[in-house]
C-alpha positions in Angstrom: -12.0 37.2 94.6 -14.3 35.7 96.8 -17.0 38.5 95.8 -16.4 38.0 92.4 -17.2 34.2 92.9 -20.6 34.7 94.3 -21.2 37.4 91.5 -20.5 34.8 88.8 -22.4 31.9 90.5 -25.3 34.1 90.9 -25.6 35.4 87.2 -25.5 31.7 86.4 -28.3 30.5 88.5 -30.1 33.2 87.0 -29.7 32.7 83.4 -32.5 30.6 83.2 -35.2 32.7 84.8 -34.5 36.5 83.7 -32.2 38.0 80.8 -30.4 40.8 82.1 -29.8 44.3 79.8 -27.0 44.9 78.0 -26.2 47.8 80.1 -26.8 46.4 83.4 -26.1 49.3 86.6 -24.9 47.6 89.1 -25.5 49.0 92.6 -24.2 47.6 96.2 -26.9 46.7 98.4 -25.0 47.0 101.3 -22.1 48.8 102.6 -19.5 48.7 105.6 -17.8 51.7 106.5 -14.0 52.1 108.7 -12.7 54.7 110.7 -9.9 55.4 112.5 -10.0 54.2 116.1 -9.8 56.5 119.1 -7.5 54.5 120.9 -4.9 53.8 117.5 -5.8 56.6 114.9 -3.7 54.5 112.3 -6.1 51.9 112.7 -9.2 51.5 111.1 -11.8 49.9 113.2 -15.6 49.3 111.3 -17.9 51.9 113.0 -21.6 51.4 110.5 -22.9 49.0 108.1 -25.7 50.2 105.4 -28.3 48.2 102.9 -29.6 50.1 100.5 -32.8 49.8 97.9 -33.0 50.7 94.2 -35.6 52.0 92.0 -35.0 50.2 88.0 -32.3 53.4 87.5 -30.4 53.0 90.4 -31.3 55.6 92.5 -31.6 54.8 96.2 -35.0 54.5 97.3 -34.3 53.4 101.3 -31.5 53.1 103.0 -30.7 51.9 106.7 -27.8 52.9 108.8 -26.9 50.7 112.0 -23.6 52.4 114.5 -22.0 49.3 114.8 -20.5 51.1 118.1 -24.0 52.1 119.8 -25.9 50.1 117.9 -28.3 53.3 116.9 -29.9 52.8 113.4 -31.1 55.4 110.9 -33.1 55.0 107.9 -32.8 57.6 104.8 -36.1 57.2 102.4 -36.3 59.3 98.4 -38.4 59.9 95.9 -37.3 60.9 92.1 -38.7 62.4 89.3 -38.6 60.6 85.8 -35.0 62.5 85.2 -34.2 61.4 88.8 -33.3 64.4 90.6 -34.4 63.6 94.2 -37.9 65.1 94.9 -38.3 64.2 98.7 -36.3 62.8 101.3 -37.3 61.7 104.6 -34.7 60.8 107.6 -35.3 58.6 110.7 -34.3 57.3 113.6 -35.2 53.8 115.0 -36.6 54.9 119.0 -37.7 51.9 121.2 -38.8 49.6 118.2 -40.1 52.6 115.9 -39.2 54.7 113.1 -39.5 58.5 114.2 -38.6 61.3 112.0 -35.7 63.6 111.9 -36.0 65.6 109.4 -37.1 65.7 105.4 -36.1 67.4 102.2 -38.9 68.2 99.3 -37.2 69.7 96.1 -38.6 71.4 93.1 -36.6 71.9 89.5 -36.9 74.1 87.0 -38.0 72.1 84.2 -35.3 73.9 81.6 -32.4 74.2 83.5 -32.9 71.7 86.3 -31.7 74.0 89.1 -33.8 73.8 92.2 -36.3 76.2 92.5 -37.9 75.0 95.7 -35.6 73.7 98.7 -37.9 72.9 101.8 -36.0 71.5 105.1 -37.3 70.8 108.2 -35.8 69.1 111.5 -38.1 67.1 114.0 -37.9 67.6 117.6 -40.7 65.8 120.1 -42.8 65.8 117.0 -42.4 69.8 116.7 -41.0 71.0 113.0 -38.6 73.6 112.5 -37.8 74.9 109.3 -34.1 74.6 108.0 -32.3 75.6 104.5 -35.8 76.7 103.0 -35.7 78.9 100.2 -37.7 79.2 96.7 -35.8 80.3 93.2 -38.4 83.2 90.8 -37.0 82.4 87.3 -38.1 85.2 84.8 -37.7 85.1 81.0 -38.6 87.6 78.3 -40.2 87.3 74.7 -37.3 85.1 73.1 -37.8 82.7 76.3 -33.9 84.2 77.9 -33.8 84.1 81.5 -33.5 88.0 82.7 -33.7 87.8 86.1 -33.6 85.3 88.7 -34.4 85.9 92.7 -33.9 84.0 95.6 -36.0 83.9 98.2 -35.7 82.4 102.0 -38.1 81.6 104.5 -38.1 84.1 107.8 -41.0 84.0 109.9 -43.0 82.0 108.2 -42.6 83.8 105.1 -40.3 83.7 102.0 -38.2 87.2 101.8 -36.2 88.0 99.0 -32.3 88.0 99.7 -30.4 87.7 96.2 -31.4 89.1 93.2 -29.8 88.1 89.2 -30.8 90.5 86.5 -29.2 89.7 83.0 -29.3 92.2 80.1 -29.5 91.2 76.4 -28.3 93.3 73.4 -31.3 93.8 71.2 -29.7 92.9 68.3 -27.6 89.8 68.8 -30.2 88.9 71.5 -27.0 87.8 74.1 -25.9 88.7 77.5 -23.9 91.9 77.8 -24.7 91.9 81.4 -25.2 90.4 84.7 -25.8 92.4 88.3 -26.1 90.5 91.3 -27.6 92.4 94.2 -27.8 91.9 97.5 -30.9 93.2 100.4 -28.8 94.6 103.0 -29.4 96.5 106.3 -28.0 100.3 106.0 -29.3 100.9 110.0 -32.4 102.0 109.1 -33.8 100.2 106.1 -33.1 97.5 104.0 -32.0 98.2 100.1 -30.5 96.3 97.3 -26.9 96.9 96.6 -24.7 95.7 94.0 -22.5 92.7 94.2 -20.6 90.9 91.8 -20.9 91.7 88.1 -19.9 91.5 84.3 -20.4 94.1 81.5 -19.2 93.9 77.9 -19.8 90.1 77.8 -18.9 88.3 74.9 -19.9 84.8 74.3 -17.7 81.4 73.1 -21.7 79.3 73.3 -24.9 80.6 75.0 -28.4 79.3 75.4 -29.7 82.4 76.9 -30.6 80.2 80.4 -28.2 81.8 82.5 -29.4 81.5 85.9 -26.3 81.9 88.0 -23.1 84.1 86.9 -21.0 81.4 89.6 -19.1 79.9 86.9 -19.4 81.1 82.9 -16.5 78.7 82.3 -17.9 75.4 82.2 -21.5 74.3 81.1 -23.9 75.6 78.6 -22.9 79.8 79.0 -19.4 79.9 78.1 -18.2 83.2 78.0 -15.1 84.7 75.7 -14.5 88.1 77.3 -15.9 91.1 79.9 -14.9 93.1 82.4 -15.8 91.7 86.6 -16.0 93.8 89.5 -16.6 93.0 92.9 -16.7 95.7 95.6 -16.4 93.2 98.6 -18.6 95.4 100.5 -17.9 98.6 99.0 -14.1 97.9 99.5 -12.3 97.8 96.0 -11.2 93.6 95.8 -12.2 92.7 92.3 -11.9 94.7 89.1 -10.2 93.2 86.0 -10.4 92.3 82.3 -11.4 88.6 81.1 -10.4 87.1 77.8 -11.1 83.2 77.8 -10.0 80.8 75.1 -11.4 77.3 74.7 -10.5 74.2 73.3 -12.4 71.4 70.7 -14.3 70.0 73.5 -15.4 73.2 75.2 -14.5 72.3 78.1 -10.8 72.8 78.1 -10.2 76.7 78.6 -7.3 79.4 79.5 -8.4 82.3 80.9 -6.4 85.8 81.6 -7.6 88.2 84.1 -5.8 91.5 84.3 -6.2 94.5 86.5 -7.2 94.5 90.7 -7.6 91.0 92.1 -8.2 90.5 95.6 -7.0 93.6 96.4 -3.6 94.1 94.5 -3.9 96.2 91.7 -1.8 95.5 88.2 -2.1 91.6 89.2 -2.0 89.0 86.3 -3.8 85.3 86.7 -3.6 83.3 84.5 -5.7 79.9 84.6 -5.4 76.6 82.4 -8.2 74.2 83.1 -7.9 70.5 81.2 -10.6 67.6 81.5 -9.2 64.1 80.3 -11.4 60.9 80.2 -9.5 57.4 79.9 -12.4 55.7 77.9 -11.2 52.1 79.2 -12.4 52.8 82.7 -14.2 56.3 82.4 -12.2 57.8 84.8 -12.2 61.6 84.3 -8.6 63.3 85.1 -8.9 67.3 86.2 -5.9 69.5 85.8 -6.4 73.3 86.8 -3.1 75.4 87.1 -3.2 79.2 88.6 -0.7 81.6 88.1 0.2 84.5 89.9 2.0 87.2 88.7 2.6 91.3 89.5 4.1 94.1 87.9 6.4 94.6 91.1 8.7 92.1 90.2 10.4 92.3 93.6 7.3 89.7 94.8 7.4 86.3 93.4 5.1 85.1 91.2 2.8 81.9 92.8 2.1 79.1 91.1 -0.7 75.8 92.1 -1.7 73.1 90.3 -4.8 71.1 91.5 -5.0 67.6 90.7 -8.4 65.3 90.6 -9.0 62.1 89.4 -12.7 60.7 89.9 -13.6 56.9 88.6 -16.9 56.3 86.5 -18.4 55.6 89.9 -17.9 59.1 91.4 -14.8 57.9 93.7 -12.3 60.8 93.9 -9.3 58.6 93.2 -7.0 61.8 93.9 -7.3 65.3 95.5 -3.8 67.0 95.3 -2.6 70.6 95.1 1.1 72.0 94.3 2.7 75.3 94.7 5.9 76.4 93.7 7.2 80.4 93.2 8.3 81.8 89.8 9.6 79.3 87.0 10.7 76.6 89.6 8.3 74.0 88.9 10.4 71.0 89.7 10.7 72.3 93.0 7.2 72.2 93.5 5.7 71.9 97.2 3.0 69.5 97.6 0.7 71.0 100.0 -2.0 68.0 100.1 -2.9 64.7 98.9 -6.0 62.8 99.0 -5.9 59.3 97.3 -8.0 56.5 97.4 -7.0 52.9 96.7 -9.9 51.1 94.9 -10.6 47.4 94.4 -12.6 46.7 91.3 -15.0 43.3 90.7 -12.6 41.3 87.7 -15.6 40.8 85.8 -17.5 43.7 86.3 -15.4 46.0 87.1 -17.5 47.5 90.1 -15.7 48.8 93.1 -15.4 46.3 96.0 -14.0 48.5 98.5 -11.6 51.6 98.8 -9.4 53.2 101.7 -8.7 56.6 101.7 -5.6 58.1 102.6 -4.6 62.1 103.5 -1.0 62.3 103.3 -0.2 59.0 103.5 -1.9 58.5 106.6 -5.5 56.1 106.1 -8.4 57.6 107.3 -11.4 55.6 105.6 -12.1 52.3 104.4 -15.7 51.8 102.2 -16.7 48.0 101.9 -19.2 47.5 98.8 -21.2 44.1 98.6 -23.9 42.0 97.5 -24.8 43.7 94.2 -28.0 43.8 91.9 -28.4 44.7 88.4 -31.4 47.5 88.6 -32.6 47.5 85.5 -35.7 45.8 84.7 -36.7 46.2 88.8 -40.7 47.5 88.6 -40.6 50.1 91.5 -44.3 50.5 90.6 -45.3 47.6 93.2 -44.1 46.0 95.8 -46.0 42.9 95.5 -48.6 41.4 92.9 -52.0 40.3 93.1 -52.0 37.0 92.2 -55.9 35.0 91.1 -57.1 32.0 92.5 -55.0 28.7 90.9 -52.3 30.8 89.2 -48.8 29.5 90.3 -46.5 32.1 91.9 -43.4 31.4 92.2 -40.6 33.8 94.1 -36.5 33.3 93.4 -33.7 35.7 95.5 -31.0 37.0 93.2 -28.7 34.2 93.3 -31.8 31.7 91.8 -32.9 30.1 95.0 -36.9 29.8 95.6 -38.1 32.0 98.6 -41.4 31.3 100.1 -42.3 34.7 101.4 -40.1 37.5 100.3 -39.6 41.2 101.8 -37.0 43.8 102.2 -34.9 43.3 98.7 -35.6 42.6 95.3 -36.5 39.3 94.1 -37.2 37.7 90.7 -41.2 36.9 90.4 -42.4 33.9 88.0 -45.8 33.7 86.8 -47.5 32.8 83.8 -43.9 31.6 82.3 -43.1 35.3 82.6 -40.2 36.6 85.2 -39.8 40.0 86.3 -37.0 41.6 89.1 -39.4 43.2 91.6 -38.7 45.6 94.7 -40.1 44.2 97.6 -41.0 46.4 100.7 
């Protein structure tokens, strides 16, 4: 309530100097963060504070970690592109008064897809960089712009090998996927050579774009497939080798999907998947429901049942993470093997998470403290502090309408010229 207060007070000092959108996005400037403590594990004890920066879409520009129990402090710096996918990231560690580097991240995307297509890490020891998860992503298409192969590519000894290969063939006439390899380099003892890996022929499609540019999941996205045939050697070992017929419902995102034939091993093996997505439009939280089913032609073994349970807020919170199993028909004797479950405090007027504590079991195990929030849009990123000519008044305001003399670190609302902008000040 107290938050909530402040909140309110603030947005009415500021009515006056700046109209905010209609769609404000909220973010928390700074964070507190509880663990359990090492001499009561039931306890949670506050182990780091955050305060974080926003560009005018919300994404976090800087962001500066203190150990409350060391008193070390980190600092986490991005840049995003205009659909604001991360493009760099650069990590630090404060070290006698100064900001040294630990590591960064550059990324690359493929501009029709958006997957990553360049992934450059690099850790920071005495100055001396070492190279981490670097790898680079070869898209190719064909005439009719369809993606036919794609190859991944890591960096060894200062250069990048390929690892992973996609291909994907199309029927001529329908111009679709009937086919996806994935093949793998592997050492035989005395060279290296491709070898096959897991796969789908006779593909038939519920929706396709032709931009297929992994075969991990043809169930959900853009490449929604209806039925084929997958086999996966594990190896050259026989694992996987069944039949796939896929039904969908209104939204396309619902599905049930029947695989028939060797699955992990066990030949004349039946599974049997029902995947539902529900959104409660009050408070967009999305509800996932995904139930497997288990069942052989020996009837002598029973047949296993799970259910796996998650329920995320509009916020990205996972409210829930829980997973039942139960043998045969016996479903109200269900066994509940975990359960995650966060307990979230919302803002009563803009419904904003104030704080949530996480619990495994029934047993707490984190507690995340959210506070002093801005409204991002209308923030200009572009400068962190404007020129201002000879005899002009400039006037600065924090965000709760109060006038600051010299401003830094935040953002702030600028006056000048009977014109008021939010501004990010470094």
């Amino acid at each position: 309530m107290h938050n909530r207060l402040i909140i309110s007070t603030c947005c009415l000092a500021l009515a006056g100097l700046y109209a905010f959108a209609e769609s404000p996005i909220w973010r928390a400037t700074r964070t507190s963060s509880y663990d359990p403590s090492e001499l009561n594990p039931s306890e949670l004890v506050l182990t780091t504070t955050s305060t974080l920066t926003y560009d005018n879409r919300g994404n976090a520009l800087e962001t500066v970690e203190t150990d409350v129990i060391d008193g070390g402090r980190t600092r986490k710096t991005c840049t995003y592109d205009e659909s604001g996918r991360m493009l760099t990231e650069i990590n630090e560690s404060l070290n006698a008064g100064e900001w040294v580097k630990t590591s960064s991240k550059r990324r690359a995307y493929d501009e029709r897809t958006g997957i990553v297509i360049e992934n450059l890490e690099y850790s920071y020891v005495d100055g001396v960089e070492y190279p981490g998860n670097c790898y680079r992503r070869t898209i190719t298409r064909n005439e009719d712009g369809n993606v036919t192969n794609v190859e991944l590519a890591v960096l060894f000894n200062g250069e990048f090998d390929p690892t992973r290969r996609m291909e994907v063939t199309y029927d001529e006439a329908t111009g679709k996927a009937t086919e996806i390899i994935n093949l793998e380099l592997t050492y035989n003892g005395v060279n290296y050579t491709w070898i096959n890996g897991p796969r789908y022929t006779g593909l038939e499609w519920f929706k396709t774009d032709g931009q297929i540019v992994s075969s991990e999941d043809l169930f959900r996205g853009e490449n929604l497939i209806s039925k084929g045939h997958y086999v996966n050697d594990n190896a050259g070992k026989p694992y996987h080798d069944y039949d796939i017929e896929v039904t969908y419902g209104d939204n396309g995102v619902d599905y049930v999907s029947e695989w028939k034939g060797l699955f992990q091993g066990i030949d004349d093996t039946g599974v049997r998947r029902e995947y539902i997505e529900e959104s409660t439009a009050a408070n967009g939280t999305k509800i996932t429901l995904e139930t497997s089913y288990y069942s052989l032609t020996d009837n002598t073994i029973p047949a296993e049942n799970y259910l796996d349970v998650m329920v995320v807020d509009s916020f990205g919170i996972e409210v829930e993470s829980s997973e039942y199993y139960w043998e045969d028909d016996n479903y109200d004797d269900r066994e509940l093997l975990i359960s995650i479950n966060a307990d979230v405090v919302y803002d009563e007027t803009y419904g904003y998470p104030l704080e949530f504590t996480v619990t495994e079991d029934g047993e707490p195990f984190k507690r995340v403290e959210y506070s002093d929030y801005v409204d991002c849009t209308g923030i200009d990123s572009s400068i962190s502090r404007p020129q201002v000519a000879a005899g002009v008044t400039s006037e600065w305001f924090d965000l709760t309408g109060r006038s600051v003399s010299n401003p830094s670190g935040g953002v702030y609302l600028h006056r000048q010229n009977g014109k008021t902008v939010k501004l990010l000040v470094k």
